[in-house]
N, C-alpha and C positions, 0 to 999 in steps of 0.2 A: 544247487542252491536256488532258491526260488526267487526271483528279480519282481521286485514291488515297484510299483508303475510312482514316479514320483508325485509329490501334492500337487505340483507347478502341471503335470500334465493329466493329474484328475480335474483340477481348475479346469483345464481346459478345453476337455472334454466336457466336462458338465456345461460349462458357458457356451460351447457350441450345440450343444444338443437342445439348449434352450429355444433359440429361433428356426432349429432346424423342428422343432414339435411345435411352436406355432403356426410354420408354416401346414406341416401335417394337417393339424385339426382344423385351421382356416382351411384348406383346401375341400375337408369331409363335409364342411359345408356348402360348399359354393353350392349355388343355385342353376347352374348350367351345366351339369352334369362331371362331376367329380374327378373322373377318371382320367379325361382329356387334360385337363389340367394338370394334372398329380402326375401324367406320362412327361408333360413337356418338361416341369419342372425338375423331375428325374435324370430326362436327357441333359439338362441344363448342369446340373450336378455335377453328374459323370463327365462332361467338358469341361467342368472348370476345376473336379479333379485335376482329370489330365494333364489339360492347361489352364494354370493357376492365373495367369494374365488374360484369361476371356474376359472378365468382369467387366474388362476397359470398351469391349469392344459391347459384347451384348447388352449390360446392364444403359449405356446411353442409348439402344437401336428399343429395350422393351421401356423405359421410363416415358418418352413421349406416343411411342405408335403402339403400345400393347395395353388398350380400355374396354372394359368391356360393360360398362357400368348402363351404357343404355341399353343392356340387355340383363343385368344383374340388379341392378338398381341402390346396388352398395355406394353407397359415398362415405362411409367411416376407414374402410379399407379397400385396394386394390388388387389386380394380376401384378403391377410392379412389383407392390410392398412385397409379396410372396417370395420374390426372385432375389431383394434386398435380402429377407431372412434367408434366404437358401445361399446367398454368397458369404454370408457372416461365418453361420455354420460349418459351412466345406472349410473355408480360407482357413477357420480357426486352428479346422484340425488338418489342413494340408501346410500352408503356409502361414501359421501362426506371425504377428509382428514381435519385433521385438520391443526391450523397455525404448531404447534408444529412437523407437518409431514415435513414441508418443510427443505432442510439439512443444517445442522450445525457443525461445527467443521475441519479439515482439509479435510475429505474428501468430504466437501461440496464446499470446497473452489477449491479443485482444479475443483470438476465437473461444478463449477459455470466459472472457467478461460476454462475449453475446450469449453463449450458453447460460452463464448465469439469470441474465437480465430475461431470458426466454421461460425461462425454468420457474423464477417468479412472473414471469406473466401466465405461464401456465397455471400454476397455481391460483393466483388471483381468479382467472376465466374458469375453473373450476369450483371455486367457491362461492361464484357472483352469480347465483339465478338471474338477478336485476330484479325478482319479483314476475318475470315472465312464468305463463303457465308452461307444464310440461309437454313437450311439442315431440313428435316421430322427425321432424325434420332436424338431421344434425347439428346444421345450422344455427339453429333457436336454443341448443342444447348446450350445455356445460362441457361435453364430451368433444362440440367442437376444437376446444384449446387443444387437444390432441391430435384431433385430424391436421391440425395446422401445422404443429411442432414437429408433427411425425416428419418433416423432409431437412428442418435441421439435425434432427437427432438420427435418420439414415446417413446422412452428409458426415456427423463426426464419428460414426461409428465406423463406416468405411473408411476414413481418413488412416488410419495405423495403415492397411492394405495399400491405399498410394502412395504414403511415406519409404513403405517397404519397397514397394518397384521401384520410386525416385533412387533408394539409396543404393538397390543391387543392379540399378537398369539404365537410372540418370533419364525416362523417357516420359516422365507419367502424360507432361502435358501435352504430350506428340501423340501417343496411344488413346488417352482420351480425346483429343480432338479427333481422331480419325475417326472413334465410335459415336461421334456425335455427328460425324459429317456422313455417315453410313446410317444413321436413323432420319436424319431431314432427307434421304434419300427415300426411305422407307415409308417415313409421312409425305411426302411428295407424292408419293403414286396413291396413297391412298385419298390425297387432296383432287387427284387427278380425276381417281374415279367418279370421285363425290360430284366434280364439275361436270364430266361427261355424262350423270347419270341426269342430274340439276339444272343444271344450267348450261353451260355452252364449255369446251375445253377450253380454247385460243383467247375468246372474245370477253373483254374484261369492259363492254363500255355498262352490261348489267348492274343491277344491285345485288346480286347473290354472294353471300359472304361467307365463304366456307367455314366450320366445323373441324375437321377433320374428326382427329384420331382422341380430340378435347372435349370428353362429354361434361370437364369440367363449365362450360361454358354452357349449360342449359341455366344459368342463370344472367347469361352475359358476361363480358368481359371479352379480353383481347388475347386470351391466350396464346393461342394461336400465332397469332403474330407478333409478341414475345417471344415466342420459341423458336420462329425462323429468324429472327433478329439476331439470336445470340446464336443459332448451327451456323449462321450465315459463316460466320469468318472463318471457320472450322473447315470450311471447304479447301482452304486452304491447305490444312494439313493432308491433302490427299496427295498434294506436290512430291511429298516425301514416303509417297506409300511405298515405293518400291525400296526405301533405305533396308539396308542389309539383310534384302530379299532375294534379290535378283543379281546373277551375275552376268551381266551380258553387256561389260564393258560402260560406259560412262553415259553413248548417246541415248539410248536405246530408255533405258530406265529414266534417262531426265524428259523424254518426249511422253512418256509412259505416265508420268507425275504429274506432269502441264496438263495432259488430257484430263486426267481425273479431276484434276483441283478444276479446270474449264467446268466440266461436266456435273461436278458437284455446285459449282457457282449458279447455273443454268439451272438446274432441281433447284436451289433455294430461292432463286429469284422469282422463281414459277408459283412457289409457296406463299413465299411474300405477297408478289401481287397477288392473287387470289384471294388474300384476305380483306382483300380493300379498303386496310384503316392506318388511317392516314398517320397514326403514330407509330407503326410499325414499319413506314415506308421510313420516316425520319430517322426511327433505333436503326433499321436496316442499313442506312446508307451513313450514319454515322460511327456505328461498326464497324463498316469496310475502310472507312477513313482510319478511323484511329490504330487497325491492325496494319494496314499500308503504313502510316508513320512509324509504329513499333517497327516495320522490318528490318534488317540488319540491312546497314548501307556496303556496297561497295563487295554485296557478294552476290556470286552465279547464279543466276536468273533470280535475283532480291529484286529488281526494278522492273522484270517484266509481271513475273508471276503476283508478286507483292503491294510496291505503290501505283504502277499502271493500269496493270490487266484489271487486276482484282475490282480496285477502288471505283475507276473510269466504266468499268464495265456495270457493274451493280447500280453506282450513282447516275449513270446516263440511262440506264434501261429504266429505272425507277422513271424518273422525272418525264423518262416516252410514253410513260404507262399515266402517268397525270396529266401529262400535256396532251396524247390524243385519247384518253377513255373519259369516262363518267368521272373522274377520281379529282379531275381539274374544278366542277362541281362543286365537289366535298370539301377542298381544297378551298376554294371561295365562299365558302359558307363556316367556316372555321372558325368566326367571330359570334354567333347565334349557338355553334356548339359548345366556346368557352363560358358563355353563359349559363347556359344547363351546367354544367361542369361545378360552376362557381356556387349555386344554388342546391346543387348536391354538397359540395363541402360545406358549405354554410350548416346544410341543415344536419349532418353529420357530425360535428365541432358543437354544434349547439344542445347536443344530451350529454358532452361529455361533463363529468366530474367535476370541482374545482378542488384546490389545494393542493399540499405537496407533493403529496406520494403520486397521485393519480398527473400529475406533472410529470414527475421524474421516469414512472414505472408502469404507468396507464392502468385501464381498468381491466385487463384481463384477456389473454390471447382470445379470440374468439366471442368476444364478448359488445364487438358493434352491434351485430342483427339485431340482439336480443333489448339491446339500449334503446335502438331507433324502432322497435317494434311497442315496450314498455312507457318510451318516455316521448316520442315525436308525433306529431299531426300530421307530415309527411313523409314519403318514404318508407312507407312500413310493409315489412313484409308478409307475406302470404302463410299459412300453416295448415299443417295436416297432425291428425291426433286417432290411434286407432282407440276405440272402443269396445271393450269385451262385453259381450252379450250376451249372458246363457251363452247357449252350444254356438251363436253368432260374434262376429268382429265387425264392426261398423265403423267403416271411418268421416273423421270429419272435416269436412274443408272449409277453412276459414278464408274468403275472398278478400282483399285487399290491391288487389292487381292484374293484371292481365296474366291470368296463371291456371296452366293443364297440369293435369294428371294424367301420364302416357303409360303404352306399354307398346311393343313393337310386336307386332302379329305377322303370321303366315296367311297368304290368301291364293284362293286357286282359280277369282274370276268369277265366282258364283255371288250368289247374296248371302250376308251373313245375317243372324237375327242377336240382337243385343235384348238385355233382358237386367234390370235391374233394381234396386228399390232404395229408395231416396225421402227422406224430408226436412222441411226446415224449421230451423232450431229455433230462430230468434222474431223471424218475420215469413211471411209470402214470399218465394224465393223460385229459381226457374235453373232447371238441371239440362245442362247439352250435353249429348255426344256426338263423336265424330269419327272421320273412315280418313286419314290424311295420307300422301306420301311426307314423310319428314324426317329429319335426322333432328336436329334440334332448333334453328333458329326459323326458321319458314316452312308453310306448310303448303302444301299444292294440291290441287286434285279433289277438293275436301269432300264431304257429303256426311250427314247428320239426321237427330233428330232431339227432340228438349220434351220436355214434359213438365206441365206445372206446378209450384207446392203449394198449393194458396189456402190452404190451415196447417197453422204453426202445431209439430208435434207430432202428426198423422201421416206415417207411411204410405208411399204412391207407388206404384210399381209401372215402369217403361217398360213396355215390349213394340218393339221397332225392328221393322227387317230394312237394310240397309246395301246397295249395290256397290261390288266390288269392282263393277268392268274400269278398264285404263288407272287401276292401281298396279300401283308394282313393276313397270314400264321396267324393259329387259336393255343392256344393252351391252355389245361385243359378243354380240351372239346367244344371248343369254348368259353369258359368264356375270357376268354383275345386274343387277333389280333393285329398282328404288327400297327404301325400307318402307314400309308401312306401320303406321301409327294409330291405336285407337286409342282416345282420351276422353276424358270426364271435366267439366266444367261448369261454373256457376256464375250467374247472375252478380253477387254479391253477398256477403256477408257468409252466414253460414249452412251447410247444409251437410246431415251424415247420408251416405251412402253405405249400402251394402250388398252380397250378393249378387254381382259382376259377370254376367255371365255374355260369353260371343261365341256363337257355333255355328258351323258351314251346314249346307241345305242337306246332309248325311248326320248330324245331330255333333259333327266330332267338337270337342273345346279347343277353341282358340286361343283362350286366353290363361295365362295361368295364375293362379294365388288371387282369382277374383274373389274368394272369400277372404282374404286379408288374414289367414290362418298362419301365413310365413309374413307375418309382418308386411313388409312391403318392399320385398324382395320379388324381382322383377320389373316393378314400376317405377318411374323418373318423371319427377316433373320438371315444368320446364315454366320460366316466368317474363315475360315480354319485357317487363317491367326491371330495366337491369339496374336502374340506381336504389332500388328497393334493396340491394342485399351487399352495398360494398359505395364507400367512397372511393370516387376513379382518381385515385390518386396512391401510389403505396407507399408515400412518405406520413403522408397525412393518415394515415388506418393504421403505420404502425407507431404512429405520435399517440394515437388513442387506444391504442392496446399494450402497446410496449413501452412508452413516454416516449422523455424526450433523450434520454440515457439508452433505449433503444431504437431510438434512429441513430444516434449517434454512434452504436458501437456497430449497426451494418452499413454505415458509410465508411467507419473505419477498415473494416472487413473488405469492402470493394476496393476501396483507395490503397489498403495495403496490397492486395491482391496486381492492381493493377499497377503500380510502381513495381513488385517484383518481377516479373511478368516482363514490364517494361524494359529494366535491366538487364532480365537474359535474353531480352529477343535482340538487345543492341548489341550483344555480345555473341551471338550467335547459334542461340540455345532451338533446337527445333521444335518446332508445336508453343511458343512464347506468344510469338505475334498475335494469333487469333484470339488467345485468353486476354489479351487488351480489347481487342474487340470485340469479344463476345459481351466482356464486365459493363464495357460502353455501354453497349446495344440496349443490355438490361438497364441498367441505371435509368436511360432515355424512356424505354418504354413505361417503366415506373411513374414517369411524370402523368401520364391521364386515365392510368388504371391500378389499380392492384395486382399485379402482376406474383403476387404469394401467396395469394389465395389458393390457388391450385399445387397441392401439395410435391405432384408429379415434379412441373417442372420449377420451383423454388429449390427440390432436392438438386435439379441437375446443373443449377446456377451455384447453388453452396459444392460442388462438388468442382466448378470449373475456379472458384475464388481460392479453391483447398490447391488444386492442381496449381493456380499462380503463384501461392505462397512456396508452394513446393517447389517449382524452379529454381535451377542456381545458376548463376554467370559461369562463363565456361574456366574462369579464374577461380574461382572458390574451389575447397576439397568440396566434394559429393558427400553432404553429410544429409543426417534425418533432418536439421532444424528448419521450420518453417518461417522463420523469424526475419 
């Protein structure tokens, strides 16, 4: 007799194979050569076949430290998002959830009212041009409300998979916190490098302000130190890495736990400082506070590892790091920064809308830049627009800012010859290039050459040979080399460029998609000018995109997260304590930046508030409800 595969597992096959073919064909594009990617993501597969519980581990270590965007130049999609669709796919068809996974109870109710309230603001930022022109920059574009929404809607799609581990394993928020504390690990060393290639490893009294693994922050922001804020308490959960690992008697394993959680404490703090902003020292050191008070009183090693070690340790090394660096400075000038601050909201709050709806439900995910670009005299952002040409692509850069057009180059020490053609649209206008070491926020080493446009209309052509010596500065032996940067900039206003060309003294190309033929794939720009693209506040950005219905359902969302959270860390639940801390950390950091802007990590914050609600007291049955 012949056995027909039932509907319930044609569903779901089919729903798996969905993200598993997006992943596919996003890959066949990548711009960085296909293959590499399409192997990792393969291997990544086959492990999570295997082991259905990788997700916890890998997908927190690739979310923050796997970017590759300043080499790709994608900012609509990433290497994460790839890994997301490749864990949906497998899970679906290895370990499918059941209905019972899907949430119930209060705090199903409210994650079910943020989706909603999301889903119309998406909508909304999709329908709302504002009347701006059509821009290459996502940013300026309708398609933004997507890029933005994409880490809530990673966040609740993965949610059925952690309900499923909660309810067969009781562990989710122990297993995640450990893959979070094994990625600020990861982005640690890569913060490392950045300093020892940069600036100085040890010596924080500089200004250099790392980057990392955040190329969302070529337009500014704190990312960065957002996201050791909230790994910070996470480190904790290293305490318990050896639970029903290791059988080597009781001492051995708990000496084993201390070290790690020590060691992971020591990477985040390294992270933190490093980033040198001062509201990340504050979410940092009020994170380790509030997961120290979460810890369960009166149990074995709770008071060394948990309110002492942890808290004392983080909070004291913070305030050595402002009391004897440059950061005590920053710190004393913190009344001239809230200023600027103030002035940024103002002038942000001042295009919004008025009336009910844009009250209640704001103007539309995604849909500030395009506001404060169409409706404001300050603050306005910069654009890039390609232009097809006959058999040419010209693009055009509209100046409004301190704002490059980069792309990261190979150099071998020789001279290069840049070669390009350029003019101005609207007035007399002056075209720079340049030879930089840079990752994104400072540039070092620089060397250039401008060319003038002084008849509006009339194509100019630069040809400029340019010296590479003391770029690319090697260090640990030559294992790591500064990045090198060559970029395009203007004067002001507007000017199209086309034609791009950089080749070493053997004629090879340097550069790639200098004719703007893949869009602008490869290039990133980068805008000095950070209040130009984001109110530093993420209450206030999502008051004017989400209303005020969603600020209120992601405060509920935090708050419920961290009351549940609260309950089983008092009760004795492992991996609880740091998910108050983490929730903390973010909340804080929120206060002077947008902290959701960067899709990467708002996914791994909605991921750690999912993880809170999932805990249960160690008195409750182990059920799916998140409530």
């Amino acid at each position: 007799m012949t056995r027909h595969a039932s509907p319930e597992t044609v569903a779901r096959v089919v729903a798996a194979l969905v993200p598993l073919a997006a992943a596919t064909y996003t890959v066949v594009l990548y711009p960085l050569g296909p293959w590499v990617l399409g192997a990792v993501l393969a291997a990544y597969a086959i492990l999570l076949w295997m082991r259905p519980a990788a997700f916890l581990l890998i997908l927190p270590i690739v979310l923050p430290a796997y970017d590759m965007t300043m080499w790709t130049g994608w900012l609509l999609i990433g290497e994460a998002d790839l890994f997301v669709l490749a864990t949906l796919g497998i899970l679906l068809l290895r370990t499918p959830p059941e209905a019972g996974d899907l949430p119930r109870g209060p705090g199903g109710w409210i994650l079910a009212a943020l989706a909603m309230l999301w889903a119309i603001a998406v909508i909304a930022g999709l329908a709302s041009p504002l009347g701006a022109m059509p821009s290459d920059i996502p940013y300026l574009e309708p398609l933004n409300a997507l890029r933005l929404a994409r880490s809530l809607i990673a966040a609740l799609l993965l949610m059925p998979f952690l309900a499923r581990r909660q309810r067969t394993h009781g562990d989710v928020a122990l297993r995640l916190g450990q893959g979070i504390a094994c990625g600020l690990a990861v982005v640690t060393a890569i913060v490392a490098a950045e300093r020892l290639l940069y600036a100085n490893l040890l010596d924080f009294s500089g200004d250099y302000r790392v980057a990392g693994p955040f190329a969302s922050m070529h337009v500014g922001g704190g990312h960065i130190g957002a996201y050791a804020a909230l790994a910070l308490p996470f480190a904790l959960s290293l305490g318990t890495l050896s639970r029903g690992t290791l059988s080597l008697g009781t001492l051995r394993p708990r000496i084993l736990g201390i070290g790690a959680a020590v060691l992971g404490l020591m990477l985040g703090v390294y992270t933190l400082a490093a980033t040198l902003a001062r509201t990340a020292y504050l979410a940092g050191a009020a994170g380790m506070v509030a997961a120290g008070f979460a810890w369960p009183r009166g149990r074995r090693n709770a008071s060394v590892l948990g309110r002492i070690l942890a808290a004392a340790v983080v909070v004291g090394g913070l305030a050595g790091i402002v009391a004897f660096t440059g950061m005590r400075a920053r710190f004393a000038d913190s009344s001239g920064d809230f200023t600027t601050r103030e002035g940024n909201w103002q002038a942000g709050l001042a295009v919004r809308d008025t009336g009910i709806l844009p009250t209640l439900f704001g103007m539309g995910l995604g849909s500030y830049q395009r506001a404060m670009l169409v409706r404001s005299r300050v603050d306005r952002p910069s654009d890039l627009r390609l232009l097809p040409q006959g058999a040419n692509t010209a693009l055009e850069i509209r100046d409004e800012t301190a704002f490059f057009l980069g792309q990261k180059i190979g150099t071998d020490g020789g001279p290069v010859r840049v070669r390009l053609q350029a003019k101005a649209v609207d007035e007399p206008n002056m075209l720079g290039v340049s030879l930089c070491d840079k990752v994104l926020l400072y540039s070092d080493q620089c060397r250039g050459g401008s060319i003038n446009l002084p008849v509006r209309g009339r194509w100019e052509t630069l040809d400029v040979t340019l010296s590479t010596a003391g770029l690319g500065r090697a260090a640990l032996g030559g294992l790591l080399h500064r990045l090198v940067e060559f970029s395009v900039f203007i004067q002001h206003g507007r000017v199209e460029v086309r034609n791009v060309s950089v080749t070493d003294a053997a004629g090879n190309q340097l550069l790639a998609n200098g004719d703007f033929a893949q869009g602008l794939d490869r290039w990133l720009f980068t805008d000095d000018t950070h209040v130009a693209w984001r109110m530093l506040n993420v209450y206030l950005m999502l008051l004017f995109e989400t209303g005020l219905l969603g600020v209120a359902a992601y405060l509920a969302l935090a708050g419920a997260a961290l009351l549940q959270a609260l309950a089983s860390a008092r009760s004795g639940i492992p991996g609880a304590a740091p998910v108050v801390g983490a929730v903390t950390a973010f909340l804080v950091s929120g206060l002077f930046d947008d902290v959701l802007e960067a899709p990467r990590l708002a996914t791994l914050f909605f991921l750690v508030c999912i993880a809170g609600l999932l805990t249960r007291p160690a008195a409750d049955p182990l059920t799916p409800s998140i409530g």
